[in-house]
C-alpha positions in Angstrom: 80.6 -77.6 -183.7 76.9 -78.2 -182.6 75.5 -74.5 -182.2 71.8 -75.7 -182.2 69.6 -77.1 -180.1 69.5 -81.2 -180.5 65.6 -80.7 -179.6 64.6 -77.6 -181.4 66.9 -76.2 -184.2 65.8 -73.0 -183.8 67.1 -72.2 -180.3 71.0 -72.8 -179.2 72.6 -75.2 -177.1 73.0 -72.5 -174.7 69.2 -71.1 -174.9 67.9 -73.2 -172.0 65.2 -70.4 -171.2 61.6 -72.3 -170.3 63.3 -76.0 -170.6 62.1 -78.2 -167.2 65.7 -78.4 -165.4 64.2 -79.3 -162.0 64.4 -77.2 -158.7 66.7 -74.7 -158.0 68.2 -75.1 -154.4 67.9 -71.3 -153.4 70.4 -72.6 -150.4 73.1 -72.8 -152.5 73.8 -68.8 -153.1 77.2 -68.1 -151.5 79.9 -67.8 -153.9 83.1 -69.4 -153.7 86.4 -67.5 -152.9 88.0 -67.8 -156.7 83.9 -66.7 -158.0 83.7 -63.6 -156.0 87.5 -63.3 -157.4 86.4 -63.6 -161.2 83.1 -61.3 -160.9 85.8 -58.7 -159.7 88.1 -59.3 -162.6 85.0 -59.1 -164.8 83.4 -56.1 -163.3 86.8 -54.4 -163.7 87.7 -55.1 -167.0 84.2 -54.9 -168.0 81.7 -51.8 -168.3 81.6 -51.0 -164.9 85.6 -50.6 -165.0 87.8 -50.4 -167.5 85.3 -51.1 -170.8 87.9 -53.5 -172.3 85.1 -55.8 -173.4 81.2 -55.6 -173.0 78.2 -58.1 -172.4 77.5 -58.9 -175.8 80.9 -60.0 -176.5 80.5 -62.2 -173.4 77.2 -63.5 -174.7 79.2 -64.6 -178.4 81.8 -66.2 -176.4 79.5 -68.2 -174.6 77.6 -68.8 -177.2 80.7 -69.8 -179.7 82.2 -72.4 -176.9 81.0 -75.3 -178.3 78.4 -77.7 -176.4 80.3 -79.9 -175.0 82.4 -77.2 -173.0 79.7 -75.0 -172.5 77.5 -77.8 -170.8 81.0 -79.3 -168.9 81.0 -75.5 -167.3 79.1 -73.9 -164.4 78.2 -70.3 -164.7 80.9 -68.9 -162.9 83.4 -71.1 -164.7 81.7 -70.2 -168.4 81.8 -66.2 -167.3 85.8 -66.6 -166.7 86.2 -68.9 -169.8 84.2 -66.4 -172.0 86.2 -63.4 -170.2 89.9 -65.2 -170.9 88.3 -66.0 -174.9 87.6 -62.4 -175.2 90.8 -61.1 -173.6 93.2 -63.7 -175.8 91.1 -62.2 -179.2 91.9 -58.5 -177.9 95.5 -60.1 -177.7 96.3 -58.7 -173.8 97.5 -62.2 -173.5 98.1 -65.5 -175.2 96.7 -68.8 -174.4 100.3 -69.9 -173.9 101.5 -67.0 -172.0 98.4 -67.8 -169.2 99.1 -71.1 -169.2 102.7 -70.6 -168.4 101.4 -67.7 -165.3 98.8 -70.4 -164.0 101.9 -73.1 -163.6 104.2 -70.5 -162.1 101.4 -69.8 -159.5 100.8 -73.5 -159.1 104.1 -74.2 -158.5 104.4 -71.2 -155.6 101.3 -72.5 -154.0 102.5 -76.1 -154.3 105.7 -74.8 -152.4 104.0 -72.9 -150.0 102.1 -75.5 -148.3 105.5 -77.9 -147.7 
């Protein structure tokens, strides 16, 4: 797994702090309805809620995605990836077990609009 930089080896793939990305559109602030929904699960299962996992853990999660995934996400996707990474080590849940909830869901919501 590439953990470094491909144009400075001291810095990670993820340390993107100072690099020339372009603008940012500051019109694009409003969080979608599933975002809001995963900075909720975060904050509760996080420090400001139940303290099941904490920002550096977060942070190592992020960091130990790979490059590939890591650049494939956008922040709010890479902050619920690195919370379900955390959550499956802690062993609340299986990958298999979520996997199995997201189809049932999928399934009801598939039924639900017929």
């Amino acid at each position: 797994m590439q953990m470094a930089d491909t144009d400075d080896p001291r810095r990670g793939y993820h340390d993107i702090g100072g690099k020339d990305y372009g603008a940012i559109d500051p019109e694009v602030t409003e969080m979608k309805p599933w975002e809001r929904q995963s900075t909720a699960i975060s904050n509760a299962l996080g420090a400001a809620g139940r303290h099941l996992y904490v920002t550096d853990e977060s942070r190592r999660a992020r960091e130990q995605m790979g490059e590939p995934l890591y650049s494939d996400l956008d922040y709010y996707e890479r902050s619920t990836e690195s919370m379900k990474m955390i959550l499956v080590e802690k062993g609340l849940f299986t990958e298999e077990e979520l996997e199995t909830r997201m189809a049932e869901i999928a399934q009801r919501m598939a039924e639900a609009r017929k």
